[in-house]
VOBA-1610 file (N, C-alpha, C; in pm, whole numbers, padded with zeros to 5 digits, always signed):
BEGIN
Unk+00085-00119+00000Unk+00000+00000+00000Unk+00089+00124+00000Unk+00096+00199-00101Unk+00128+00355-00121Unk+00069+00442-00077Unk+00146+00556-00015Unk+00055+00711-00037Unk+00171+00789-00007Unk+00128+00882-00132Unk+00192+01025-00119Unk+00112+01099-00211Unk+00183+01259-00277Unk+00107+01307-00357Unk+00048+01253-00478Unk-00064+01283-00561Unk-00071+01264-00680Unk-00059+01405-00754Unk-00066+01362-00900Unk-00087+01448-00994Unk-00194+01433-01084Unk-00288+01516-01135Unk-00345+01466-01253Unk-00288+01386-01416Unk-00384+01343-01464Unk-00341+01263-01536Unk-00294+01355-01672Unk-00190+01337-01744Unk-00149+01433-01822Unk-00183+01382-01954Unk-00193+01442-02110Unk-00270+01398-02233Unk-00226+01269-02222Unk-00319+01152-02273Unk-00250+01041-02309Unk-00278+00946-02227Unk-00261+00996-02086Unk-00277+00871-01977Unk-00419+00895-01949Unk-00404+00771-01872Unk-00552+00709-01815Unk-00590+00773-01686Unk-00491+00739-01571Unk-00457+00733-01444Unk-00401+00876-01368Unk-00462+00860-01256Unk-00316+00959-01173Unk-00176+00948-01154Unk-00086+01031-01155Unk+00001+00944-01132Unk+00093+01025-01002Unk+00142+00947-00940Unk+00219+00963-00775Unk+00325+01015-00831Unk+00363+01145-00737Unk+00394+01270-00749Unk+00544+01223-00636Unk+00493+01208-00540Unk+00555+01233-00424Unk+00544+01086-00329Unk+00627+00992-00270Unk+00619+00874-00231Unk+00600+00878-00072Unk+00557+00903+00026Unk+00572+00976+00177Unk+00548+00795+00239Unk+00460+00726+00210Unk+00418+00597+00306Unk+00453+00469+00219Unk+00476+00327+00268Unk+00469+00224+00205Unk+00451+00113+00305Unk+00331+00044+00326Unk+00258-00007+00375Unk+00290+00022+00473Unk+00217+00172+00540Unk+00232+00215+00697Unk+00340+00250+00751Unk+00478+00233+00657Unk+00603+00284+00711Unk+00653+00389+00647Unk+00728+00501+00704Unk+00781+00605+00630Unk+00872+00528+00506Unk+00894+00568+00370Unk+00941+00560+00277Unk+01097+00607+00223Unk+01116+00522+00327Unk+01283+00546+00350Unk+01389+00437+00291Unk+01463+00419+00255Unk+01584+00287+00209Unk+01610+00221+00331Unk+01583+00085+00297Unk+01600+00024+00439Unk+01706-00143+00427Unk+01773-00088+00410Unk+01900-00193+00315Unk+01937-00305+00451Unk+01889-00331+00564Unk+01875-00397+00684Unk+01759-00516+00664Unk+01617-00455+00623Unk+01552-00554+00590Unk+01593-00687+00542Unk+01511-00814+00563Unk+01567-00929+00449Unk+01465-00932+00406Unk+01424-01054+00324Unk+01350-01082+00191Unk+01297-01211+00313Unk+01185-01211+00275Unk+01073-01317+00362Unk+01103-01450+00382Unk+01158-01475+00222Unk+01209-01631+00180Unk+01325-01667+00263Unk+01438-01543+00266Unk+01538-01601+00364Unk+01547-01661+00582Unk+01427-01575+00593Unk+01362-01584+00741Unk+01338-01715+00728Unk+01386-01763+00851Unk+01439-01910+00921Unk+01267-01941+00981Unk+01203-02025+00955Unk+01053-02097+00997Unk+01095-02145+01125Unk+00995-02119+01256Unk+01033-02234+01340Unk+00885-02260+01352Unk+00865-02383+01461Unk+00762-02412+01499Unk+00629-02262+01602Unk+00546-02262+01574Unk+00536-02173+01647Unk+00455-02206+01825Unk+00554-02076+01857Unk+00579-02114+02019Unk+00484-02021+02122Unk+00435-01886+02051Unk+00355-01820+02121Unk+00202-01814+02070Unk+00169-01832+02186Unk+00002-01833+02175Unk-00086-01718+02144Unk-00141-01750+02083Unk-00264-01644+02007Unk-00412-01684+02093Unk-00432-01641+02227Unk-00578-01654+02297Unk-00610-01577+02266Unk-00752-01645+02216Unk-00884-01584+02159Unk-00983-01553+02249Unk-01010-01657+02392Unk-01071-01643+02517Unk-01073-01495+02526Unk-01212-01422+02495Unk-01263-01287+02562Unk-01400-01271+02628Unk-01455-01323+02602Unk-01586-01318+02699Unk-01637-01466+02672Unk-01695-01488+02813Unk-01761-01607+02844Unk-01841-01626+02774Unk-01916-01565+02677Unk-02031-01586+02601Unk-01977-01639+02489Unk-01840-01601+02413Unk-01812-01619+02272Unk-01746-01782+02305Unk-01839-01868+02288Unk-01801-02017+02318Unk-01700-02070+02190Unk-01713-01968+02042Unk-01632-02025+01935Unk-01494-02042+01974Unk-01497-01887+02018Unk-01337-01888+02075Unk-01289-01937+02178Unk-01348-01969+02298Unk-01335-02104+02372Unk-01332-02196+02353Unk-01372-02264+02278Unk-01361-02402+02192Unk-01222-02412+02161Unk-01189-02327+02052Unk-01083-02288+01954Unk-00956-02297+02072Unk-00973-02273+02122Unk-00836-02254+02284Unk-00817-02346+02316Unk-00956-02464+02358Unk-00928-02590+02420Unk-00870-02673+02346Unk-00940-02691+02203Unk-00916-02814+02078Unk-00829-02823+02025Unk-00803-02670+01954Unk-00699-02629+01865Unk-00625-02490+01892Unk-00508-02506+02013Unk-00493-02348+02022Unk-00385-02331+01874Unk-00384-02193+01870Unk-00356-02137+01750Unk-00218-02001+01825Unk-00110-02096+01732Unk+00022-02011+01736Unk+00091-01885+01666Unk+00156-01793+01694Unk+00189-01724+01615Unk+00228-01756+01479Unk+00232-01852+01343Unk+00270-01855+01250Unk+00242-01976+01217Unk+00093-02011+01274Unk+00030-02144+01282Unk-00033-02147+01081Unk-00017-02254+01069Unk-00050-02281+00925Unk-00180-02408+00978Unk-00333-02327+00920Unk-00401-02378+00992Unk-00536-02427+00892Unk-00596-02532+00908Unk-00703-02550+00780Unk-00818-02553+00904Unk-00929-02455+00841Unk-01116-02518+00870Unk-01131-02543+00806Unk-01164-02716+00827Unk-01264-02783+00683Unk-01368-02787+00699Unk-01496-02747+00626Unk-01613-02694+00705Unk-01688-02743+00558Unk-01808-02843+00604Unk-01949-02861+00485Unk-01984-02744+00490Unk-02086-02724+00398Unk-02176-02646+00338Unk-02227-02625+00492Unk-02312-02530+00524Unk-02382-02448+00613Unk-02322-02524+00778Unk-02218-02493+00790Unk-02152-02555+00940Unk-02146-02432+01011Unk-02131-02350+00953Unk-02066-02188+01039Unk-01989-02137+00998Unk-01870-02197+00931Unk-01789-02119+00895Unk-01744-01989+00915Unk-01839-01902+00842Unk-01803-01751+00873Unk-01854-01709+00939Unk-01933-01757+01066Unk-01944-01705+01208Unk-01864-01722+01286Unk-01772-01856+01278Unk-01631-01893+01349Unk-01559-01777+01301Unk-01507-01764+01224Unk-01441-01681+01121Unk-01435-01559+01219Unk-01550-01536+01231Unk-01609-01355+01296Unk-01566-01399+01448Unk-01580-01481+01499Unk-01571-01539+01623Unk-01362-01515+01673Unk-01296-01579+01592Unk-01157-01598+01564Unk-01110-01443+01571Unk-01185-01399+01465Unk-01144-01215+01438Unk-01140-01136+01556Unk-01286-01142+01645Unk-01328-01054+01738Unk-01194-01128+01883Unk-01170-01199+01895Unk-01026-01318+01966Unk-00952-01182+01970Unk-00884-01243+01824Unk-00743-01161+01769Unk-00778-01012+01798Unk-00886-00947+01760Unk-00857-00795+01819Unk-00905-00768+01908Unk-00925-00802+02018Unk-00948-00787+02154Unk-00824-00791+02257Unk-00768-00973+02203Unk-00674-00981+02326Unk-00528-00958+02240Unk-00502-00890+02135Unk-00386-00900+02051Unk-00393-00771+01966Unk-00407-00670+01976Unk-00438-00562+01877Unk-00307-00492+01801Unk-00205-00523+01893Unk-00051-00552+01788Unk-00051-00639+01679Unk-00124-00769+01657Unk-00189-00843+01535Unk-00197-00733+01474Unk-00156-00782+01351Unk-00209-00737+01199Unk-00333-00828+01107Unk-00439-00787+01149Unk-00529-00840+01099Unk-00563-00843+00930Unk-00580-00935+00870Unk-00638-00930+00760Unk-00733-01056+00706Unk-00846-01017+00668Unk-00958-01108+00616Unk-00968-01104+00459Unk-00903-01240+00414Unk-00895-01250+00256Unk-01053-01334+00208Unk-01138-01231+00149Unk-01265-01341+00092Unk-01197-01325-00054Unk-01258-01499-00097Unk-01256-01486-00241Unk-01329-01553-00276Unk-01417-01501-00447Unk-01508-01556-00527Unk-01605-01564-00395Unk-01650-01487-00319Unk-01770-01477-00191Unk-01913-01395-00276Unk-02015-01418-00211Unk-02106-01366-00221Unk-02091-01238-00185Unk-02140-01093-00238Unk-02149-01003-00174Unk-02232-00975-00099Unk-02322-01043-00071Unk-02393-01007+00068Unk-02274-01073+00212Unk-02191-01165+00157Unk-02104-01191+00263Unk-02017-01112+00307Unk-01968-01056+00189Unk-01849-00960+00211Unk-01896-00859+00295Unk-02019-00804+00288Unk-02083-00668+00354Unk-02121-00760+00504Unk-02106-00852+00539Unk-02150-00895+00643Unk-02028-00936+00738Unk-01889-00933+00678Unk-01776-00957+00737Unk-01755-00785+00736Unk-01738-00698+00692Unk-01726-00599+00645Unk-01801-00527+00791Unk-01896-00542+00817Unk-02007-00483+00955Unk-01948-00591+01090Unk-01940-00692+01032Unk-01889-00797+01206Unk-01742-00777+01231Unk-01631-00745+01147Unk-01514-00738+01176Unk-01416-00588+01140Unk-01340-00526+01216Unk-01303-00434+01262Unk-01129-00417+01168Unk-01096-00583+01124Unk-00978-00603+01062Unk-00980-00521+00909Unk-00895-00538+00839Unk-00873-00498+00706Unk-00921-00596+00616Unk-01042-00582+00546Unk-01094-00672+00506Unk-01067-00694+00311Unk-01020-00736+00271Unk-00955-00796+00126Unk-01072-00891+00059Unk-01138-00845-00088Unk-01256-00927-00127Unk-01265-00950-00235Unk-01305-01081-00304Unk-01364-01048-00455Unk-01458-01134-00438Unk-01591-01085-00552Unk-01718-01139-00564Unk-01715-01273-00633Unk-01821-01368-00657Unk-01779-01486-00750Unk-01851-01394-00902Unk-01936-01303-00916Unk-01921-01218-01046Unk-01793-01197-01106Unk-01701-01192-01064Unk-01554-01101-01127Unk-01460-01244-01178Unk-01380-01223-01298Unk-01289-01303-01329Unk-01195-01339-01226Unk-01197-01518-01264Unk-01081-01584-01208Unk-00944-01470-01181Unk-00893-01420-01274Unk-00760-01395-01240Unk-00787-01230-01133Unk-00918-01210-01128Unk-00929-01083-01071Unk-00925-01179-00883Unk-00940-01269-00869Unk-00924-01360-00692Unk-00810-01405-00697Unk-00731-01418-00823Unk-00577-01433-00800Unk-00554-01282-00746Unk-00499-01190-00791Unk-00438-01075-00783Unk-00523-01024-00630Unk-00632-01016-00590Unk-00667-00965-00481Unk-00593-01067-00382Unk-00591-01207-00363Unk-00509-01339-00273Unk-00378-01287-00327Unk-00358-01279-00426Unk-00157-01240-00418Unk-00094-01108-00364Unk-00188-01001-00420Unk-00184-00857-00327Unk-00140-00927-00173Unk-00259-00933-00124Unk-00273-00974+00064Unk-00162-01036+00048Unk-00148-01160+00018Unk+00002-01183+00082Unk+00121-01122+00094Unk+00151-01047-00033Unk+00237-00977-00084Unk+00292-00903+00063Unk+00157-00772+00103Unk+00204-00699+00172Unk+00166-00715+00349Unk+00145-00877+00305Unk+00165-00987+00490Unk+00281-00981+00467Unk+00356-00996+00366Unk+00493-01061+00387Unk+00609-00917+00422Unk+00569-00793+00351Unk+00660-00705+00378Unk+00683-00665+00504Unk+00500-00699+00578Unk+00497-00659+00732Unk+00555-00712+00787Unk+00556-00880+00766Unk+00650-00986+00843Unk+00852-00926+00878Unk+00836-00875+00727Unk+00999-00894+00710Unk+01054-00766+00790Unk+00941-00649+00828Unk+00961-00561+00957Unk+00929-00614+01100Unk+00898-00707+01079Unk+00929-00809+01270Unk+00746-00804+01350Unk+00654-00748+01249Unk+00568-00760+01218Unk+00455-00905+01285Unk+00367-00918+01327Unk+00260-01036+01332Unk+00136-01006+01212Unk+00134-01108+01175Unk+00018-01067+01067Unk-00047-01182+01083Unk-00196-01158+01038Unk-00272-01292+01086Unk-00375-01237+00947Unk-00354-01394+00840Unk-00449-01375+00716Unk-00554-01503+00764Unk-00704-01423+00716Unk-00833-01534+00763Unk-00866-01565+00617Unk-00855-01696+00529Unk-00867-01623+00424Unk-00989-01793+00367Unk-01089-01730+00344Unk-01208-01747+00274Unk-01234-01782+00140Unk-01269-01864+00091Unk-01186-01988+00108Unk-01042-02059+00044Unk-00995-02116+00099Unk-00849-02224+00027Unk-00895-02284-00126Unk-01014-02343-00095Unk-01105-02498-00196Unk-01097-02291-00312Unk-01174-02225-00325Unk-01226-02146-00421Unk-01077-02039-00462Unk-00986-02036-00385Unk-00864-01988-00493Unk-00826-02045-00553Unk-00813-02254-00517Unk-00758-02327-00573Unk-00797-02343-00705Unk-00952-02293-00706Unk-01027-02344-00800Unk-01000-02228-00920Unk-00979-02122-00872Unk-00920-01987-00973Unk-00806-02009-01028Unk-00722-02054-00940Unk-00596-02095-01059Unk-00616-02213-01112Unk-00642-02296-01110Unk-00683-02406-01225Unk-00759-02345-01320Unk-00874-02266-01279Unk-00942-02233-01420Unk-00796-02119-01502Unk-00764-02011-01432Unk-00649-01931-01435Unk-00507-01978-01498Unk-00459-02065-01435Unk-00304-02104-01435Unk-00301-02211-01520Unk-00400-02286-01493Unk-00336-02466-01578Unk-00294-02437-01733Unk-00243-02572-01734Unk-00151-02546-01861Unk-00215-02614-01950Unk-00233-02635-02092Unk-00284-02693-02223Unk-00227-02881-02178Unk-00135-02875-02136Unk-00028-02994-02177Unk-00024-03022-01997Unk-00107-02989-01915Unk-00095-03002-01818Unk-00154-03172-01749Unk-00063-03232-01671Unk-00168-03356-01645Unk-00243-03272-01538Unk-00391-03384-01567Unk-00498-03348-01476Unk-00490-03470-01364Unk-00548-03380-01281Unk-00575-03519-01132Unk-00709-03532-01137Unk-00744-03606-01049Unk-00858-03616-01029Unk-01024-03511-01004Unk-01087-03499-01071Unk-01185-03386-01051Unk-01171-03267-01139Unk-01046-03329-01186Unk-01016-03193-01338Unk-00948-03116-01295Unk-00862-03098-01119Unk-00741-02978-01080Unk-00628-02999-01191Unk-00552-02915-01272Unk-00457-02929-01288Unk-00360-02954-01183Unk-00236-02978-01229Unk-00154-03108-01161Unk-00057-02947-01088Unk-00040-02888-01211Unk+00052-02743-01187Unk-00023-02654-01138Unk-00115-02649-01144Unk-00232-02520-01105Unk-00258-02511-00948Unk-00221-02687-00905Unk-00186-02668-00758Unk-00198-02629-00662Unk-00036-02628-00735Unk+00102-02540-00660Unk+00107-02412-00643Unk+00040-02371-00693Unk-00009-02211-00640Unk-00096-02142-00556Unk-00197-02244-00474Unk-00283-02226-00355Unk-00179-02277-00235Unk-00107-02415-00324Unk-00009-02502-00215Unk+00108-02346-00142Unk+00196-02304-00248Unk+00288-02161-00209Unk+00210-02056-00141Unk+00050-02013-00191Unk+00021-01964-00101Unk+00021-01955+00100Unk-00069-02090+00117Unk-00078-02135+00236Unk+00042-02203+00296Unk+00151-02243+00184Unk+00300-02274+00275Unk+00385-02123+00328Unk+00335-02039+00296Unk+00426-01896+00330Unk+00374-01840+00464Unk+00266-01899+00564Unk+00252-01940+00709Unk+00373-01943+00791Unk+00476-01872+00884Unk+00535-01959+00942Unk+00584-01880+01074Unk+00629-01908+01193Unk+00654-01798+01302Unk+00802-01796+01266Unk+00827-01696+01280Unk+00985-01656+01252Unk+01074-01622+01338Unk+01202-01709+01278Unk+01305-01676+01441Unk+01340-01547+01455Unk+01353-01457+01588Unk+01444-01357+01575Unk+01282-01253+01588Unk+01154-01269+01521Unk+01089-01184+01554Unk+00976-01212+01418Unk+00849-01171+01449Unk+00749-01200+01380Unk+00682-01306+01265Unk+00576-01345+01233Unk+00532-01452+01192Unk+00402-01390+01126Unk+00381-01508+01009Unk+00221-01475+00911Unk+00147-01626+00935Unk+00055-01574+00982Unk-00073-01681+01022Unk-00148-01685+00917Unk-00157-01789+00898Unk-00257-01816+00773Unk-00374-01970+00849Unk-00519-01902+00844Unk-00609-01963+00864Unk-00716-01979+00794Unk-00723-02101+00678Unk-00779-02100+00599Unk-00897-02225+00603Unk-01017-02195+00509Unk-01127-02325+00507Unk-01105-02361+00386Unk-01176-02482+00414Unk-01142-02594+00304Unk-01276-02655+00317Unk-01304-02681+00229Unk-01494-02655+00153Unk-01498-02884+00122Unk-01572-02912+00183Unk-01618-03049+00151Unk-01744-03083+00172Unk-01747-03174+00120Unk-01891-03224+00088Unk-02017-03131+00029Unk-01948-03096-00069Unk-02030-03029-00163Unk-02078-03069-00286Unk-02038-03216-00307Unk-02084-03285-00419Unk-01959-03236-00530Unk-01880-03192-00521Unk-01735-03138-00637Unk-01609-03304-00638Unk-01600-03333-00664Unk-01480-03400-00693Unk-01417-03328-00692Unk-01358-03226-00737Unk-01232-03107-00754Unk-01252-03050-00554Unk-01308-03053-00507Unk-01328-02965-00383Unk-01326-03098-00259Unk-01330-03221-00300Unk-01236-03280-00245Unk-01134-03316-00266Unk-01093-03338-00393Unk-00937-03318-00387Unk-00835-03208-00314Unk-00902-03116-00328Unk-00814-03011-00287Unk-00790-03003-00157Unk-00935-03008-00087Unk-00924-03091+00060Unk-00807-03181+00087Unk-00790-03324+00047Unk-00693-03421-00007Unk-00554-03315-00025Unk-00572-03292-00110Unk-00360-03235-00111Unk-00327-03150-00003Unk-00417-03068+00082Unk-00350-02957+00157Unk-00390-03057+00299Unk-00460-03179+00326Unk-00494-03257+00375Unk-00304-03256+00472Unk-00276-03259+00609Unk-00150-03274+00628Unk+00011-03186+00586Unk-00084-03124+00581Unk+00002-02961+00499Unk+00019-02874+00615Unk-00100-02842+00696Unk-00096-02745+00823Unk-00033-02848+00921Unk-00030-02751+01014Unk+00004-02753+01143Unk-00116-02774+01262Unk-00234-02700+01189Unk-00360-02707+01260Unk-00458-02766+01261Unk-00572-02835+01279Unk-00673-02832+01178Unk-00845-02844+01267Unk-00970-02761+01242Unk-01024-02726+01298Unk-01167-02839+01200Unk-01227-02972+01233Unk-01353-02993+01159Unk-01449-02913+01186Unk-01571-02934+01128Unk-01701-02874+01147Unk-01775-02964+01096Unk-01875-02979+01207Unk-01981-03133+01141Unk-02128-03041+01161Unk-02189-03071+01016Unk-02337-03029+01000Unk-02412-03088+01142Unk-02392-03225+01162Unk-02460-03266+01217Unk-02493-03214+01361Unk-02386-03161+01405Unk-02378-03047+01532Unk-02474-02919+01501Unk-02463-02891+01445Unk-02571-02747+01374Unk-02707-02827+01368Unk-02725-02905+01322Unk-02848-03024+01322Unk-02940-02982+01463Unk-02823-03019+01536Unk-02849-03035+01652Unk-02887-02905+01749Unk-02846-02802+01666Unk-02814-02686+01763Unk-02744-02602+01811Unk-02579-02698+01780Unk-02515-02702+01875Unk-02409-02584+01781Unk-02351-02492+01843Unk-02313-02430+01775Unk-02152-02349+01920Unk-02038-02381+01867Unk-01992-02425+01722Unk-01976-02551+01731Unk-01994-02572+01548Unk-02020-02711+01568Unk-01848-02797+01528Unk-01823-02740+01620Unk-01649-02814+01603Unk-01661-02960+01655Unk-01601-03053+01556Unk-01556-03181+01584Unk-01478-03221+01673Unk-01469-03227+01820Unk-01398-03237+01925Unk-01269-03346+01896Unk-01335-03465+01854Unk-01272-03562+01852Unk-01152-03559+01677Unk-01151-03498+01640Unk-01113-03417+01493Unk-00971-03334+01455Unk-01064-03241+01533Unk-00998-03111+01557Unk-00842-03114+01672Unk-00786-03007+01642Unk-00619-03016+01747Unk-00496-02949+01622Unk-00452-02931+01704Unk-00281-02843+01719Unk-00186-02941+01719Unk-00057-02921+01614Unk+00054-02996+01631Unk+00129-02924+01714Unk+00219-03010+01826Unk+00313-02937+01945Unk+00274-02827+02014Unk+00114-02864+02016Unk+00082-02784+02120Unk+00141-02764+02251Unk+00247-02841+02308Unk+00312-02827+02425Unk+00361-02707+02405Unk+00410-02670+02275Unk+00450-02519+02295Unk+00422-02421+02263Unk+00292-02443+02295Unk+00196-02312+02358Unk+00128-02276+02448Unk+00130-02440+02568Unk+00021-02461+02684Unk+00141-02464+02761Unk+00124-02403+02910Unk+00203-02397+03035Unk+00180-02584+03065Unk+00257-02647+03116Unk+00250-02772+03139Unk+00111-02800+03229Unk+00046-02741+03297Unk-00054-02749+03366Unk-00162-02720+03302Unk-00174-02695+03165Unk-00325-02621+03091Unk-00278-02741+03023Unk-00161-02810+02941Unk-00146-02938+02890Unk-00181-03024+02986Unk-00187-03061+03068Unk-00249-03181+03134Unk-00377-03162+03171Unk-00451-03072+03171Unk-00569-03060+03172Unk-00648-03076+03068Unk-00565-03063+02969Unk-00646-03092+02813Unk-00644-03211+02815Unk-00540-03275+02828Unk-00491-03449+02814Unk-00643-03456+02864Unk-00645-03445+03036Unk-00750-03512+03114Unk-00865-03530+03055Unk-00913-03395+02974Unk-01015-03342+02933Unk-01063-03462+02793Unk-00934-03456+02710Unk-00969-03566+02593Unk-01018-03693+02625Unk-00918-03714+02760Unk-00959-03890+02806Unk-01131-03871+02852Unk-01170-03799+02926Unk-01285-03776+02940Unk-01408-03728+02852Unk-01370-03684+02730Unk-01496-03663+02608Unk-01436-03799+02538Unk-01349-03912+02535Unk-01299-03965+02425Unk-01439-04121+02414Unk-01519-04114+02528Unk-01622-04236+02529Unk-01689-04187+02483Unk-01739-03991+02439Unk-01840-04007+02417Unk-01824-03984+02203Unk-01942-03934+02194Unk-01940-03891+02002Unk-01926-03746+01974Unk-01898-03703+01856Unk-01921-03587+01809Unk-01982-03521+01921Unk-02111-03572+01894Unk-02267-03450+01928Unk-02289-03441+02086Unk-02231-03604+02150Unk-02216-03550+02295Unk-02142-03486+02385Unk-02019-03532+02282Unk-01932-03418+02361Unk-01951-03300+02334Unk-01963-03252+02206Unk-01968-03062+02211Unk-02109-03046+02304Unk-02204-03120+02321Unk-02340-03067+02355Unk-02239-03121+02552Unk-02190-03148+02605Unk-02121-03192+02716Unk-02063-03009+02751Unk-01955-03025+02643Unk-01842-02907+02673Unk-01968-02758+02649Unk-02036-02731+02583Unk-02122-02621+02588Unk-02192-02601+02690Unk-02249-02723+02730Unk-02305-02693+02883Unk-02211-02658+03005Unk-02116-02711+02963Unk-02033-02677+03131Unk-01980-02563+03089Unk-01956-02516+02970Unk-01876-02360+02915Unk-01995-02306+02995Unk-02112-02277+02975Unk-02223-02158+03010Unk-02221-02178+03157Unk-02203-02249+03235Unk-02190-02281+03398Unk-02051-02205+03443Unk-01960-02182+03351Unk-01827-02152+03363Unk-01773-02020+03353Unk-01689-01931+03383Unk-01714-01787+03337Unk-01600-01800+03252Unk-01482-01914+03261Unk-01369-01879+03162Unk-01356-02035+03149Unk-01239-02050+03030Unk-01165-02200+02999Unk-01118-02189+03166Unk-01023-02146+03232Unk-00968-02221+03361Unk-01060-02283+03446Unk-01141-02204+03474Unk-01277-02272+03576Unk-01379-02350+03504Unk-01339-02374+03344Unk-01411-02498+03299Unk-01332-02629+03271Unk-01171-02620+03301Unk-01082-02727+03264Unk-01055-02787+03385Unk-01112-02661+03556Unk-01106-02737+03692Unk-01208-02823+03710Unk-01348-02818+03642Unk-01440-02841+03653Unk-01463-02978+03584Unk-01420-02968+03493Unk-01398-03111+03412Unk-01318-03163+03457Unk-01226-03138+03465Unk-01122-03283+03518Unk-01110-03293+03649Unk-01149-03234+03760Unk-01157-03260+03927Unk-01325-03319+03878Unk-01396-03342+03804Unk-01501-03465+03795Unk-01481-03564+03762Unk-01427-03534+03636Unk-01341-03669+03529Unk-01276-03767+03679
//
């Protein structure tokens, strides 16, 4: 993102054109020959926690803490059917991050979305919100998804936290295949090109917490059971790709039950290093104790004792001094 002066457009051109260079994405516009380049920043696992826990009422983000906590440079998939919640979690995750984290750099990537959605993330969330309609050409949800990253990554490479929510994984994938694939390209299964990919794959691999100082979160859904062959595949390749991964079962919404996160599903890789050893053994406890029951009884279990509870601590004493 630029700003400085403009000029009007002179015979010939189309456009304004920048006069004077004063900002570049929020930083004075200075030579900064110290910076590195994103690609060279060393990945580690990520070690600091991103709590979302803000009020006792927002049970998404309580959930999200217990099941799957979420790290600074967590590379993270929601795989979510058709009408699970999705983008109420979504709003749920957002309202987390700018409450208890407002040094976060928020950004919400929709693509190929409905515009009544966009105006509805647009009114529920406070972040910088990044959009394209499913009206607008394929390569117009490339360039809005490559923008956002672009200038996640410059923030990163200033020591920066950036956190991309990005709406959905399954429907960029699906833009560069229509977009990118090649004539001579092998196809996989469901008609993805084989090369066309690798370009949702580079997206969501550029996730990572960084040594020495800042990290880009990337938390993305992944669209199944929609009757697509192509939209499970894609599911399938990024399948073991994250670090995170959050289900969503209709059948919980069926029920009521909202959110309808898959208890038994859902979880964090090395979460030890993000839980104090004592919030890790309370989770342990906690799994051994939902692990007899199903889906629908445990979340309909953990929702009831959340609303009895005013926070996760006095609901993880509560469960496991019963357990």
């Amino acid at each position: 993102m630029l700003l400085g002066d403009v000029r009007r457009p002179r015979r010939g051109e189309r456009y304004f054109g920048l006069r004077d260079l004063d900002m570049v994405n929020g930083e004075p516009a200075v030579e900064n020959p110290d910076r590195p380049e994103f690609e060279s920043l060393t990945p580690l696992h990520p070690d600091r926690i991103i709590r979302l826990e803000n009020d006792s009422e927002n049970l998404a983000a309580r959930v999200v803490d217990l099941v799957a906590p979420i790290g600074a440079g967590q590379r993270g998939l929601i795989v979510a059917p058709p009408r699970a919640g999705k983008t109420v979690l979504l709003q749920s995750i957002a309202a987390g991050i700018q409450r208890n984290h407002p040094d976060i750099e928020l950004m919400v990537l929709l693509v190929d979305e409905r515009p009544e959605e966009v105006s509805d993330m647009v009114k529920n969330v406070q972040g910088e919100i990044l959009s394209s309609t499913f009206d607008e050409r394929g390569i117009r949800h490339i360039q809005v998804a490559e923008a956002a990253l672009d200038r996640a990554k410059r923030r990163v490479e200033l020591g920066k936290d950036v956190v991309i929510l990005l709406d959905s994984l399954t429907r960029l994938a699906r833009a560069y295949n229509h977009t990118k694939a090649s004539a001579q390209g092998r196809l996989l299964s469901g008609g993805m090109d084989a090369t066309a990919i690798q370009y949702p794959k580079k997206f969501f691999g550029a996730a990572r917490n960084i040594e020495h100082g800042g990290s880009l979160t990337i938390l993305a859904t992944a669209l199944v059971d929609t009757g697509s062959r192509m939209d499970d595949l894609v599911y399938e390749e990024f399948k073991g790709t994250g670090n995170m991964e959050i289900h969503l079962d209709q059948r919980l919404l069926e029920q009521r039950l909202f959110p309808a996160i898959d208890l038994h599903q859902s979880g964090t890789r090395r979460e030890e290093l993000l839980l104090s050893p004592g919030e890790l053994q309370r989770m342990v406890v906690l799994r051994r104790v939902l692990a007899s029951l199903d889906a629908v009884e445990a979340m309909a279990l953990v929702i009831e004792r959340m609303r009895q509870t005013a926070s996760n601590a006095d609901f993880l004493r509560a469960m496991t001094d019963s357990g």
